[in-house]
C-alpha positions as a printed NumPy array, in Angstrom:
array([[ -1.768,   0.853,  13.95 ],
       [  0.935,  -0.41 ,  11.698],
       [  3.887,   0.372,  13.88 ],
       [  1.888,  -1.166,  16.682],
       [  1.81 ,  -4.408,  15.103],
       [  5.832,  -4.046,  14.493],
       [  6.322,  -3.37 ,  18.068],
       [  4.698,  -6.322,  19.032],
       [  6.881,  -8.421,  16.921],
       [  9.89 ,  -6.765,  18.005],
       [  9.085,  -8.791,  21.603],
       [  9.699, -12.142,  19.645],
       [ 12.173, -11.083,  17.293],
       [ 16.145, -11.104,  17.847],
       [ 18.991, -10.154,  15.769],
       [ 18.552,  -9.218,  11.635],
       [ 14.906,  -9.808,  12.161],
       [ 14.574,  -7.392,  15.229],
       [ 16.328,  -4.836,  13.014],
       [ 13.912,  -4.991,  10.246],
       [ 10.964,  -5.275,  12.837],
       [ 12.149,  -1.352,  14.381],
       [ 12.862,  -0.316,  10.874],
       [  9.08 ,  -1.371,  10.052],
       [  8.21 ,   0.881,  13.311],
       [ 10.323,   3.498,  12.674],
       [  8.865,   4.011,   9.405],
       [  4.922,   3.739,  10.263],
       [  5.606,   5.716,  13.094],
       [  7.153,   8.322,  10.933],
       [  4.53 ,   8.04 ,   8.274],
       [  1.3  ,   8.924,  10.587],
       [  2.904,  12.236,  12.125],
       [  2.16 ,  14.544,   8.299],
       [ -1.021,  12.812,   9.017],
       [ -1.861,  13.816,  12.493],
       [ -0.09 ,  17.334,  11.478],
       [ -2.762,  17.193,   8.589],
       [ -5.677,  16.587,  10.538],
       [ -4.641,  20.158,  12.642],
       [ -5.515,  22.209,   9.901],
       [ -9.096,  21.392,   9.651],
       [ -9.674,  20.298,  13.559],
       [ -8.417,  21.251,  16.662],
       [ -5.109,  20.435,  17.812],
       [ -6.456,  18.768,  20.87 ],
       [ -9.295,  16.527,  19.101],
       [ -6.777,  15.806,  16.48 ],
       [ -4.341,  14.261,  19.269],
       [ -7.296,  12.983,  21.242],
       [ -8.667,  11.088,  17.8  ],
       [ -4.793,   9.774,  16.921],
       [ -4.12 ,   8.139,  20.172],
       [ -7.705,   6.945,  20.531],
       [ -7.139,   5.094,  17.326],
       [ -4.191,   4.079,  18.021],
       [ -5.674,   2.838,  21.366],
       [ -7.911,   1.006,  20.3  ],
       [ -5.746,  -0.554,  17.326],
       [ -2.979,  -1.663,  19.575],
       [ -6.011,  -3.6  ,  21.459],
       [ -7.591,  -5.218,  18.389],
       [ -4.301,  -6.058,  16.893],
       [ -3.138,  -7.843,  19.872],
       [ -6.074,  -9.424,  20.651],
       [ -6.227, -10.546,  16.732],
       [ -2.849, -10.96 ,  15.506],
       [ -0.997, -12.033,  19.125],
       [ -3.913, -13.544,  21.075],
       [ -4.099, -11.25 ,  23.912],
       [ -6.957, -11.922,  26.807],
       [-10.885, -11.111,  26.021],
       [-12.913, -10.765,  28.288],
       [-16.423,  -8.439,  29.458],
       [-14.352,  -5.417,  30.928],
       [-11.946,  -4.894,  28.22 ],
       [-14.266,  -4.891,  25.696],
       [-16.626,  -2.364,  27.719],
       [-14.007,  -0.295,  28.146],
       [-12.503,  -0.082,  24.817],
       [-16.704,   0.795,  23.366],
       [-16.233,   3.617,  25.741],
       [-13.226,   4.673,  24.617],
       [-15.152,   4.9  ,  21.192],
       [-17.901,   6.611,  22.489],
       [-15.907,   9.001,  23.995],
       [-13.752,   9.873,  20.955],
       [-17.01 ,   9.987,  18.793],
       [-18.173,  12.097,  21.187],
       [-15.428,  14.894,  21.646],
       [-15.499,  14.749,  17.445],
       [-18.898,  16.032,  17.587],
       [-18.788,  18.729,  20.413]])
């Protein structure tokens, strides 16, 4: 969720600053793939993905809802829980 919170910056950001901004992505981004690649030894590639992006789903909603005051409202919230629900739910099948 890091590198999603860099990328959202980047939008704002020109110059040294927007270098240092896709550095900071670059690097997150680079950082979560031994991760993801460690999660495949003990689950299923496909749940693995499916977990990753969920997370990172869900993240990229929070942070920008948190961090760079995106819109709340009934439906986006409902549809991020089922996002959960479903991820929680393909973990356990």
């Amino acid at each position: 969720m890091g590198f999603t919170y860099c990328l959202g910056k980047l939008r704002d950001a020109s110059g040294h600053e927007y270098i240092l901004w896709l550095c900071g992505f670059a690097l997150l981004f680079m950082a979560s793939m031994p991760l993801l690649i460690k999660a495949t030894h003990t689950i299923p590639v496909g749940t693995a993905y499916t977990v990753f992006t969920g997370i990172g789903a869900v993240g990229a909603v929070l942070i920008g809802i948190i961090f760079f005051h995106d819109p709340v409202n009934f439906w986006r919230l409902f549809f991020i829980t089922t996002l959960i629900g479903s991820i929680v739910g393909l973990k356990l099948v």
